[in-house]
ZAROLO-626914 format. One record per residue (C-alpha): residue number from 1; residue in three letters; x, y negated, z. Coordinates in pm, whole numbers, padded with zeros to 5 digits. Layout:
! residues N
  num  residu       u       v       w
  NUM     ALA       X       Y       Z
...
END
This chain:
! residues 179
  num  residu       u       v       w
    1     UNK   00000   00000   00000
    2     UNK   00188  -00365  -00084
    3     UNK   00208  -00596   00160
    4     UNK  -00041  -00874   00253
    5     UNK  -00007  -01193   00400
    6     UNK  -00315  -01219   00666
    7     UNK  -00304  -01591   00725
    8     UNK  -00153  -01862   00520
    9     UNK  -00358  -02156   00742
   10     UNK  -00421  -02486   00755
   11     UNK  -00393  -02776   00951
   12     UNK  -00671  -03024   00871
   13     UNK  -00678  -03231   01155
   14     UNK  -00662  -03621   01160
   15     UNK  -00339  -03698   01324
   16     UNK  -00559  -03940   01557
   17     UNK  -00680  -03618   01721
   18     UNK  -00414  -03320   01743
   19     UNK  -00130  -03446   01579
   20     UNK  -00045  -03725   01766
   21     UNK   00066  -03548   02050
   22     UNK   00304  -03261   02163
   23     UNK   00039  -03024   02346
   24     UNK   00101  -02660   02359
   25     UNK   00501  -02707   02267
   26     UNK   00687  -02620   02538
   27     UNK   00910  -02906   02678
   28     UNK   01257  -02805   02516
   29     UNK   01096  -02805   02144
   30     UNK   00913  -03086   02243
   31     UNK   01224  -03292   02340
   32     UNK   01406  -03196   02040
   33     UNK   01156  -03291   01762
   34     UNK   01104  -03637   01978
   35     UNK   01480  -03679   01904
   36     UNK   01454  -03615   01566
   37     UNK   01127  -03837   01482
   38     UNK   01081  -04054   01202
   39     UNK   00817  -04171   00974
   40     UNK   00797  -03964   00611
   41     UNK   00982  -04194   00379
   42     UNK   01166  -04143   00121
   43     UNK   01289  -03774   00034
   44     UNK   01611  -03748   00137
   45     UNK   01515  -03848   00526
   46     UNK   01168  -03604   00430
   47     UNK   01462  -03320   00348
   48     UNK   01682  -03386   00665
   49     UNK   01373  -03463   00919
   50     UNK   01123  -03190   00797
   51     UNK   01453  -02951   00831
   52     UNK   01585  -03057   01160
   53     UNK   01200  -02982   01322
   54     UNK   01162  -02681   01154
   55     UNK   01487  -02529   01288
   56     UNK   01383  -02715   01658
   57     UNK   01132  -02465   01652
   58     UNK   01310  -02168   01547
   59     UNK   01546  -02204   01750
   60     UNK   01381  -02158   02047
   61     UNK   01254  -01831   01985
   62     UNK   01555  -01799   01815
   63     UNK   01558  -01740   01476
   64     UNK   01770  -01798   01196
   65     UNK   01781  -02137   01063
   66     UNK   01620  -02238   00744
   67     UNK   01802  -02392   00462
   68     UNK   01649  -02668   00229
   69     UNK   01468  -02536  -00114
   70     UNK   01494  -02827  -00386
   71     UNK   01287  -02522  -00585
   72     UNK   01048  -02531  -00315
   73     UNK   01021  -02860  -00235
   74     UNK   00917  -02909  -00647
   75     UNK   00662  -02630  -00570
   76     UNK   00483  -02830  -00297
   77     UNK   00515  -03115  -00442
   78     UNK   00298  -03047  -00721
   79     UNK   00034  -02897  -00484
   80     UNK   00070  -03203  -00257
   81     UNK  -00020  -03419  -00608
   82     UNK  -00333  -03179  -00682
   83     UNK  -00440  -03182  -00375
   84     UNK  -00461  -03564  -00323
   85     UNK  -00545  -03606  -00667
   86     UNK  -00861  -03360  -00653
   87     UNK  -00983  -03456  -00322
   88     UNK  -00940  -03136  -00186
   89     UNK  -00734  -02940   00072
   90     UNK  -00694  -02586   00038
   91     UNK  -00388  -02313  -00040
   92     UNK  -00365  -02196  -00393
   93     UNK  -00493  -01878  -00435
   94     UNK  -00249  -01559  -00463
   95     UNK   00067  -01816  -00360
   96     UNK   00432  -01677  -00427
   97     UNK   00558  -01829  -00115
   98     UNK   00459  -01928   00232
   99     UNK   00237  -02230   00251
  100     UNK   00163  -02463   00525
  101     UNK  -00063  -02754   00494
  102     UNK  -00077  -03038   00713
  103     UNK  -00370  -03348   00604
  104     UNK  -00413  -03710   00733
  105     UNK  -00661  -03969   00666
  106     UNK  -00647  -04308   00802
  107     UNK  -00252  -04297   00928
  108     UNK   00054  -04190   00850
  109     UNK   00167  -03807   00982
  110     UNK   00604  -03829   01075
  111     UNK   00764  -03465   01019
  112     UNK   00763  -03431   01399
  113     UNK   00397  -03458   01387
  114     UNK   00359  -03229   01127
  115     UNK   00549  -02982   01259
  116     UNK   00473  -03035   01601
  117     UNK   00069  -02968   01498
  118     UNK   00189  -02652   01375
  119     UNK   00428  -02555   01631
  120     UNK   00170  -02601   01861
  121     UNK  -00054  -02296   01745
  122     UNK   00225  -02120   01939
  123     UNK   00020  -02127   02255
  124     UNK  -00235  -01932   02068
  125     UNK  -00031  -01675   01951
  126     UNK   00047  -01318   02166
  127     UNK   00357  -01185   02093
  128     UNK   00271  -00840   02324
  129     UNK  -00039  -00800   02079
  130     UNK   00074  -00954   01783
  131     UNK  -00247  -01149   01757
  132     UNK  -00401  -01519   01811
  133     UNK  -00671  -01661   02011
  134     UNK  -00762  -01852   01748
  135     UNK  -00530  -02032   01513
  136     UNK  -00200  -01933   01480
  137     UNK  -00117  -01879   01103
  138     UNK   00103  -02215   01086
  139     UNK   00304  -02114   01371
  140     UNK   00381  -01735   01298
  141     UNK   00538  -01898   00897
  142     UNK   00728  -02132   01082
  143     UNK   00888  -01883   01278
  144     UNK   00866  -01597   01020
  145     UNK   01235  -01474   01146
  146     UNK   01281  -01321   00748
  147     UNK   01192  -01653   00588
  148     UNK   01510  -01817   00465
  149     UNK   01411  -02153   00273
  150     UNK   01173  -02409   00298
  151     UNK   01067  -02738   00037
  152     UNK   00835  -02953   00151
  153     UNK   00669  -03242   00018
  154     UNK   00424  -03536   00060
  155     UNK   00170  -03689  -00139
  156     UNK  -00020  -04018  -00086
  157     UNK  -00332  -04244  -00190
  158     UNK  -00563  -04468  -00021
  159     UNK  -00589  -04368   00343
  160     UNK  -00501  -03978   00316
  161     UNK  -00176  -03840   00343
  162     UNK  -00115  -03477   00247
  163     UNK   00199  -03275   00357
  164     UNK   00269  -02887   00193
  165     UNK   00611  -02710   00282
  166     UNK   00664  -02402   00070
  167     UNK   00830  -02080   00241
  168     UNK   01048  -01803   00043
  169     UNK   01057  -01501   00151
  170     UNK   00707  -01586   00291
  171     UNK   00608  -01468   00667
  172     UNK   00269  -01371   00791
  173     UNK   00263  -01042   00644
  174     UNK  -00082  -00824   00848
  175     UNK   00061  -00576   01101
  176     UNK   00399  -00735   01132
  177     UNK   00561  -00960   01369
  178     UNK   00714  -01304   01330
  179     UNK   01032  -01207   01506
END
């Protein structure tokens, strides 16, 4: 039987509301993606901010750290362009890679906020069980332990913000763990 991924997820909150906090991160990722904060800007900062939180979070667990994808960073940013210019948020079906979307409307989301919205799905998450509460999808890709790369990119218009970061190999696979 091939492998599945179970949960790809998305975060669709308004920052306003979940994202503009650190609840559910426990206080040494938390500190280290408040030292690396900055607003999404231009891409190289995107590359080196977006990176630096991701591999915050992994290493806590710890996991290997990622490395930058220019491939995959192309990749989401063409589904970050769709997205915002269709109106809609939702993963393309039957995606090569890991996919984690993040949405905003009405502010501005920094990669610590993005990531930190996602990280925080770790407090739903039960290692013993290898199953969530409720939302956890985000969380388990971010620390997929066999995922080597990430790209990530933004797209904006009006008031709405969307963020997509692209994994490769991706994680969430049903019936395995993250780590």
């Amino acid at each position: 039987m091939a492998r599945q991924a179970s949960d790809y997820g998305s975060a669709g909150e308004d920052i306003m509301g979940a994202g503009r906090h650190l609840a559910g991160i426990p206080n040494p990722i938390a500190a280290i993606l408040i030292a690396i904060a900055a607003p999404l800007s231009s891409a190289g900062s995107l590359e080196t901010e977006m990176l630096a939180a991701h591999n915050a979070v992994r290493a806590e667990i710890p996991v290997p750290p990622l490395a930058w994808s220019r491939k995959l960073a192309a990749v989401a940013q063409k589904w970050a362009d769709h997205l915002l210019a269709s109106g809609r948020f939702e993963h393309r079906s039957h995606p090569p890679y890991g996919e984690n979307l993040f949405e905003a409307r009405g502010a501005e989301a920094t990669p610590l906020e993005v990531v930190a919205a996602w990280a925080s799905e770790a407090a739903d998450y039960n290692y013993r069980t290898n199953l969530c509460k409720s939302k956890c999808g985000h969380y388990t890709q971010l620390v997929w332990s066999s995922t080597r790369e990430v790209g990530c990119a933004v797209a904006r218009g009006g008031r709405r913000q969307v963020v997509v970061c692209e994994y490769n190999p991706p994680g969430n696979w049903q019936g395995e763990r993250p780590w």
